[in-house]
GUTOR-289247 format. One record per residue (C-alpha): x, y, z; residue number from 1. Coordinates in steps of 0.5 Angstrom, whole numbers, plus 500, padded with zeros to 3 digits. Each point is the difference from the previous one (the first is absolute). Layout:
N
{xx=X | yy=Y | zz=Z | resi=NUM}
...
This chain:
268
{xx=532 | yy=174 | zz=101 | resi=1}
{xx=495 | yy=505 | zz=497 | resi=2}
{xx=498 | yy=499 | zz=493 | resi=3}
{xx=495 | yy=505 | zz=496 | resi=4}
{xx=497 | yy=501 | zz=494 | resi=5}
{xx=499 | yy=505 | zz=494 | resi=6}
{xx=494 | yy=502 | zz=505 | resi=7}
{xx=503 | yy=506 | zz=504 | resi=8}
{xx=496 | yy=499 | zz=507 | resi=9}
{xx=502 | yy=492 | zz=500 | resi=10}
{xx=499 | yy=499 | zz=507 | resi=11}
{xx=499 | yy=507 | zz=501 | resi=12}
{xx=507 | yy=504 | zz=498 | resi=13}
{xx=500 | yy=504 | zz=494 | resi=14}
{xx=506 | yy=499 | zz=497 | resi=15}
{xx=500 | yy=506 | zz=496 | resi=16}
{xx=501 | yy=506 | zz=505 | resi=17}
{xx=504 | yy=495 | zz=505 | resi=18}
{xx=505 | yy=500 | zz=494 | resi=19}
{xx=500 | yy=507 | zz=499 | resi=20}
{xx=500 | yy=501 | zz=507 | resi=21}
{xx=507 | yy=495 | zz=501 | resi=22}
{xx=503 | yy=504 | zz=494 | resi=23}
{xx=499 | yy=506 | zz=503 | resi=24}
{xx=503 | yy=499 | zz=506 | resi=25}
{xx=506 | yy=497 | zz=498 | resi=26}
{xx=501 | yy=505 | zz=496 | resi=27}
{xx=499 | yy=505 | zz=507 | resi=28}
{xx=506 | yy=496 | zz=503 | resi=29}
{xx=505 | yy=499 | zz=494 | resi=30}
{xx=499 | yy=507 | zz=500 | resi=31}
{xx=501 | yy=502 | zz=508 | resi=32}
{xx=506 | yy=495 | zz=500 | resi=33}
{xx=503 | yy=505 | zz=493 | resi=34}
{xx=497 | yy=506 | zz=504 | resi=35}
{xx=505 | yy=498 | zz=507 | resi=36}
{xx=506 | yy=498 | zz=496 | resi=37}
{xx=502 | yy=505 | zz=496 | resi=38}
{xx=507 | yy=498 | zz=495 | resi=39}
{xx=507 | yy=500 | zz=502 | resi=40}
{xx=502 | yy=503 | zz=493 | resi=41}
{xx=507 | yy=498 | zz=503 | resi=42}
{xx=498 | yy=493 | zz=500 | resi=43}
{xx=495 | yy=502 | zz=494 | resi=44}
{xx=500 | yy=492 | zz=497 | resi=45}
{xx=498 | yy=498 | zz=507 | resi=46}
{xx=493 | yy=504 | zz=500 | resi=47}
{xx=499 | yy=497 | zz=493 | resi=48}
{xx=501 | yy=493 | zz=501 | resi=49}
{xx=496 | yy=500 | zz=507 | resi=50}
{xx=496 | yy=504 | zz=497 | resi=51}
{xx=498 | yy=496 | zz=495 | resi=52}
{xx=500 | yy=494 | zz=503 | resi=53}
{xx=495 | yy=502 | zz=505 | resi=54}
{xx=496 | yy=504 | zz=493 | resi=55}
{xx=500 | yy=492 | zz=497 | resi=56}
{xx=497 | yy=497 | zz=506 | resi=57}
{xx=494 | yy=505 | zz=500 | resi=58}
{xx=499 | yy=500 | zz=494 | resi=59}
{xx=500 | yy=492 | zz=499 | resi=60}
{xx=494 | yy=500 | zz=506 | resi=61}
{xx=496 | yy=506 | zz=496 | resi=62}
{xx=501 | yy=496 | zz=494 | resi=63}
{xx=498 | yy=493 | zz=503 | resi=64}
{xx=494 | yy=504 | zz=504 | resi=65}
{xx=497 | yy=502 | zz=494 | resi=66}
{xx=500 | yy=494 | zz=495 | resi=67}
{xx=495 | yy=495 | zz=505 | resi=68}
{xx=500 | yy=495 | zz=494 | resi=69}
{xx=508 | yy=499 | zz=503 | resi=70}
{xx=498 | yy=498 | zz=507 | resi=71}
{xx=501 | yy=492 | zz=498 | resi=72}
{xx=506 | yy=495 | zz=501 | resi=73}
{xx=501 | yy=502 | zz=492 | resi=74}
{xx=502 | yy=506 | zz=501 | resi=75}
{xx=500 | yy=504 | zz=506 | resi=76}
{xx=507 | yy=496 | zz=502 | resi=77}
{xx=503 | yy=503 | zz=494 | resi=78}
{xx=500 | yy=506 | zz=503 | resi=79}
{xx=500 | yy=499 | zz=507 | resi=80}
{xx=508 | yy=497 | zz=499 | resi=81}
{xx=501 | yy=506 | zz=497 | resi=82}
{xx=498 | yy=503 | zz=506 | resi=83}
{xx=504 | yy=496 | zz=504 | resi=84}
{xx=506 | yy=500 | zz=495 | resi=85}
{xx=500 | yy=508 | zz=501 | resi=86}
{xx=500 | yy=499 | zz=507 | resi=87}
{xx=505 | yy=495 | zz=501 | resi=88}
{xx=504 | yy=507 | zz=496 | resi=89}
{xx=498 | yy=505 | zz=504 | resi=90}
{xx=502 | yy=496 | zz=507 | resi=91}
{xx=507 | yy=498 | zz=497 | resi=92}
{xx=501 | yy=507 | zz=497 | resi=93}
{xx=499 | yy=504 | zz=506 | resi=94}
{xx=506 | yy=496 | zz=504 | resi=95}
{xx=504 | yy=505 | zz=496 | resi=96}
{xx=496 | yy=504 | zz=497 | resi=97}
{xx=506 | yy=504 | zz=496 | resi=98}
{xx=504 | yy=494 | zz=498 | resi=99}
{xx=495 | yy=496 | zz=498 | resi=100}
{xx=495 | yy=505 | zz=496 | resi=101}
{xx=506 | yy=502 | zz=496 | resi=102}
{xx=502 | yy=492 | zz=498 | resi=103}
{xx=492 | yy=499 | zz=498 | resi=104}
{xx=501 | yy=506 | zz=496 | resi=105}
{xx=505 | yy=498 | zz=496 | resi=106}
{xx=498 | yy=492 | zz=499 | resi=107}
{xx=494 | yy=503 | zz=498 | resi=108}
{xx=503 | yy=505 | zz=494 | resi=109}
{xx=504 | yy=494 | zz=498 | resi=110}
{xx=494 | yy=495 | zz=499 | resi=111}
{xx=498 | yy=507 | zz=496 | resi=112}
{xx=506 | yy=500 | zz=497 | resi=113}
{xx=500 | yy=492 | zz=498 | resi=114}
{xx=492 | yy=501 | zz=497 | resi=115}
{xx=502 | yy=505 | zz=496 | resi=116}
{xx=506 | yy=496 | zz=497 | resi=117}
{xx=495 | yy=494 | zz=499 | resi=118}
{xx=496 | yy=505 | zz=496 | resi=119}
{xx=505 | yy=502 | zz=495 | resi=120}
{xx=502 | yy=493 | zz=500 | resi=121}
{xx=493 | yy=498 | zz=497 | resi=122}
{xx=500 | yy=505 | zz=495 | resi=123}
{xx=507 | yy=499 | zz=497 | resi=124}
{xx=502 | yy=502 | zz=494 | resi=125}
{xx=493 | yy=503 | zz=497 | resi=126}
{xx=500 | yy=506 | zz=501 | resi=127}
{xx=495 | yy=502 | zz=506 | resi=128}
{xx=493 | yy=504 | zz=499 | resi=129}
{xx=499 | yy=508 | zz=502 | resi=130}
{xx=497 | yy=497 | zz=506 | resi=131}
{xx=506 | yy=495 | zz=502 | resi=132}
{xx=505 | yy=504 | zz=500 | resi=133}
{xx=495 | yy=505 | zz=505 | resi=134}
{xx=499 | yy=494 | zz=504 | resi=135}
{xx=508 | yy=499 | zz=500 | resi=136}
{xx=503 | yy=507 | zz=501 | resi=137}
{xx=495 | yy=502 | zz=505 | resi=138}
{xx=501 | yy=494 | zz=504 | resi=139}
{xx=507 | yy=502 | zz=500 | resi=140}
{xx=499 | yy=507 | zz=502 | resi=141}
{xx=496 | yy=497 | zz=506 | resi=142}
{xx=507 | yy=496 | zz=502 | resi=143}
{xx=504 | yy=505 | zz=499 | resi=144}
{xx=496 | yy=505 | zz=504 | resi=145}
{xx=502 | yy=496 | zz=505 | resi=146}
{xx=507 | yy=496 | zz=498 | resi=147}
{xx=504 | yy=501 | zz=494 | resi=148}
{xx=498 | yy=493 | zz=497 | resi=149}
{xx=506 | yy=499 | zz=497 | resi=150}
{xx=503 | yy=500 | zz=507 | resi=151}
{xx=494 | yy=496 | zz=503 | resi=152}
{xx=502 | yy=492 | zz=502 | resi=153}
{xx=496 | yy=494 | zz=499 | resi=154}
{xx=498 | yy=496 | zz=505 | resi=155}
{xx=497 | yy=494 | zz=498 | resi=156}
{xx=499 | yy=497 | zz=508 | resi=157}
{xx=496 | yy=503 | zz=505 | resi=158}
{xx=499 | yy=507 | zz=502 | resi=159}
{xx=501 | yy=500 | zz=508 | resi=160}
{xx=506 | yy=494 | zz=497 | resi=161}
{xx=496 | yy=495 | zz=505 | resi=162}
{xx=493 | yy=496 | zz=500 | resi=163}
{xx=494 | yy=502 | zz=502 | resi=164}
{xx=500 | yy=496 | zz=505 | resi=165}
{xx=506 | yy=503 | zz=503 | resi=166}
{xx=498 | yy=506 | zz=500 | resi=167}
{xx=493 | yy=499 | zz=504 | resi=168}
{xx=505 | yy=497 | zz=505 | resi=169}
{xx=505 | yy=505 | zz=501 | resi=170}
{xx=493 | yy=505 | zz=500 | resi=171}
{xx=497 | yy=497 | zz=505 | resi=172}
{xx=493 | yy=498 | zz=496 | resi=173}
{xx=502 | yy=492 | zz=498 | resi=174}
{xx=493 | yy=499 | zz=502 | resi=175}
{xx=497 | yy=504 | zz=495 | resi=176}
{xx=506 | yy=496 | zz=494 | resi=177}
{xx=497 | yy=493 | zz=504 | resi=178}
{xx=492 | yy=502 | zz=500 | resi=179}
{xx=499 | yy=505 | zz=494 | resi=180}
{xx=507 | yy=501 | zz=496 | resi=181}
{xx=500 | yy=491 | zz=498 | resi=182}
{xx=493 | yy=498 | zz=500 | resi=183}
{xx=498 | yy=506 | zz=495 | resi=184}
{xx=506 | yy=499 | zz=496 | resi=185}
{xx=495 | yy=493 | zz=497 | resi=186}
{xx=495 | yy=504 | zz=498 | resi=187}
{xx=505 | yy=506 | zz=496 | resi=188}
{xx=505 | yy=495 | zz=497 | resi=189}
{xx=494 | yy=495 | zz=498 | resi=190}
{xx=503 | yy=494 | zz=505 | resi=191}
{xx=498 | yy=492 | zz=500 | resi=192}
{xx=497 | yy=501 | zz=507 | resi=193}
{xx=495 | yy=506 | zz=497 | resi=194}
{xx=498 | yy=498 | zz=493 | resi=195}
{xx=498 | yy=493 | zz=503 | resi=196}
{xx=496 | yy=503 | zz=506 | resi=197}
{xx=497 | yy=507 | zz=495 | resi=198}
{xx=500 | yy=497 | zz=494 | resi=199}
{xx=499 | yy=492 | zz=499 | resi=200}
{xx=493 | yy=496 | zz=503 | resi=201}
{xx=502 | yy=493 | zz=502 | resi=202}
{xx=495 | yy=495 | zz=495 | resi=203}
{xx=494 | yy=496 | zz=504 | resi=204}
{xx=502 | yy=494 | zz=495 | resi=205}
{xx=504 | yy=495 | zz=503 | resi=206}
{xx=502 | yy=497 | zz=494 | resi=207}
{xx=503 | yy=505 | zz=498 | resi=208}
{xx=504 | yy=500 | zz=506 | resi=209}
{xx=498 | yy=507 | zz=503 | resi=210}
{xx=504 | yy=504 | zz=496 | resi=211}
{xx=499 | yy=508 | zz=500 | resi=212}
{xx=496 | yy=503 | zz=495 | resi=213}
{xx=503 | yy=507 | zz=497 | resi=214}
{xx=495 | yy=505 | zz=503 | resi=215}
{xx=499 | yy=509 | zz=499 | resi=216}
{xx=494 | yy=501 | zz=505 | resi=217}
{xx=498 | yy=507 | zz=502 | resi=218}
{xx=501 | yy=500 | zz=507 | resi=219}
{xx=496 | yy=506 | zz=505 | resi=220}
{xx=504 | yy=505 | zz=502 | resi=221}
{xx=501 | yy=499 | zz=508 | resi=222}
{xx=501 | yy=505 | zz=505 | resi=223}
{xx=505 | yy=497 | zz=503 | resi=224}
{xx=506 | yy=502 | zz=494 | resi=225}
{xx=498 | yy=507 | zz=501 | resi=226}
{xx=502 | yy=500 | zz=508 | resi=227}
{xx=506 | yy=497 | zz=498 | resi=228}
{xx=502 | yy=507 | zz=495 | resi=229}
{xx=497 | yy=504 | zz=505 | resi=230}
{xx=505 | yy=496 | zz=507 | resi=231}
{xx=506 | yy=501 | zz=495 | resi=232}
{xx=499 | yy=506 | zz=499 | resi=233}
{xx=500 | yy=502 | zz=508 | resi=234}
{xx=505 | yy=496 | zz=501 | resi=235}
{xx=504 | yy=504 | zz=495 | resi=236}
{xx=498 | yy=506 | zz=504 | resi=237}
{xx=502 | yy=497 | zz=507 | resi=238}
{xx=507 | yy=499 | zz=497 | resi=239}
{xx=502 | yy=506 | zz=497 | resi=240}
{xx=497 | yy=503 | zz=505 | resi=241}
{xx=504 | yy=497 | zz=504 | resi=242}
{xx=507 | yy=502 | zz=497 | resi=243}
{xx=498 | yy=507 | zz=500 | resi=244}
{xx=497 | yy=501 | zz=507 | resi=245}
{xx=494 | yy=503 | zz=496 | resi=246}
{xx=493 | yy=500 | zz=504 | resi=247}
{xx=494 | yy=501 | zz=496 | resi=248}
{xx=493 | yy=501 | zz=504 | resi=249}
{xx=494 | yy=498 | zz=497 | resi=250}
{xx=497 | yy=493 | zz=500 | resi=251}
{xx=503 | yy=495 | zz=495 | resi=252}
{xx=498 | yy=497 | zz=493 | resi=253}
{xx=499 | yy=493 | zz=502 | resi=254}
{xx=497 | yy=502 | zz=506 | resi=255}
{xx=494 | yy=504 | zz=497 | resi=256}
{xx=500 | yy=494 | zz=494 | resi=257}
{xx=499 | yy=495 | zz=505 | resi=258}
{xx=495 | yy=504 | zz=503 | resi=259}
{xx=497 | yy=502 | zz=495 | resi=260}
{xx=500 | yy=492 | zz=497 | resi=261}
{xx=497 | yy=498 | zz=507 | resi=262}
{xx=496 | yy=504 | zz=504 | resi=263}
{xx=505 | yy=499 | zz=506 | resi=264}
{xx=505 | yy=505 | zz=502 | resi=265}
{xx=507 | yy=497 | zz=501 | resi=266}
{xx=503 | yy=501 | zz=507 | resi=267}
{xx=505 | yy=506 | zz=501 | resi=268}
């Protein structure tokens, strides 16, 4: 792994312009892939569901791009399960595109639609201030737009009514739920394997029994995370690429990075 500090030219990268750099090339690729794959507005919630996956991921590898103080095992994992929680979505959704971006949808209004219940619920029976009810009557006219909340279901389960796990099967990318998916879903739902490594120190003192010692350290930010966003990103590109027989030319985000990191061009 790669560690730098707050100084720039820690081992000779400047981390401001390769941020600004990496940015500006996922924003060149997310928009080829909108550019080449314009909307079937028979199908519209299919454009927008994909769509908005594939908006997500550029936008949590820009966000952890930009924030080197999240370059750590704290942090970086929180996103970077993000990252792999959309793609395990986008693999599985684009099976049966149509089908299952609808269903997506509809889950999705009816945690909507749930929230919105619960925020009536917290208010009772006191009557709600000017900027309640604004909250409330435009959070249901974004439901409706999309669906009569009234007619709306829902669904306490799971969106896809399977597991993660199953998903990543059926898609082909259970490597990706083994190796990223599990492992940072520690770090994101502050799990005993990772609070014990990042944040408990063991105590030198044999008299007491080498306990564990709550700690909040500053880690420095590591390179390494920031490939990881970076590879994620490309490996979302790869797959949606994929389905939709898209060929882009140019050279990747990743590779660049990688080079840009390196100083050694990766092989074609």
């Amino acid at each position: 792994m790669m560690r730098v500090s707050n100084r720039e030219d820690e081992e000779g990268i400047e981390l401001r312009p390769l941020i600004e750099n990496y940015c500006a090339d996922v924003d060149r690729e997310f928009t080829a892939r909108l550019d080449a794959w314009p909307p079937d507005f028979a199908q519209i919630h299919v454009h927008e569901v994909i769509g908005g996956m594939l908006a997500r991921e550029a936008t949590l590898a820009k966000d952890l791009a930009r924030a080197p103080m999240l370059w750590t095992g704290h942090s970086a994992p929180i996103l970077l399960r993000a990252m792999a929680d959309a793609y395990i979505n986008l693999t599985w959704l684009l099976l049966d595109p149509v089908e299952r971006c609808r269903k997506f949808i509809f889950f999705g209004l009816g945690q909507a639609k749930l929230e919105l219940e619960h925020r009536r619920a917290q208010i009772g029976t006191r009557e709600p201030t000017p900027q309640e009810v604004a909250m409330l009557e435009a959070r249901e006219r974004w439901i409706d737009s999309q669906r009569i909340s009234g007619l709306l279901d829902v669904d306490l389960g799971k969106w896809s009514s399977i597991s993660v796990r199953q998903m990543a099967e059926e898609a082909g990318c259970i490597d990706f739920y083994n190796y990223i998916y599990t492992p940072f879903s520690a770090c994101a739902h502050s799990m005993w394997h990772h609070v014990a490594h990042y944040d408990l120190r063991e105590c030198g003192n044999p008299l007491h029994r080498y306990h564990r010692r709550p700690t909040s350290e500053t880690s420095a930010p590591d390179l390494y995370y920031l490939t990881l966003a970076a590879k994620y990103w490309s490996k979302t590109l790869g797959t949606f690429d994929r389905a939709y027989g898209l060929a882009i030319s140019g050279p990747s985000s990743y590779e660049t990075l990688i080079d840009a990191i390196t100083d050694d061009p990766q092989p074609d």
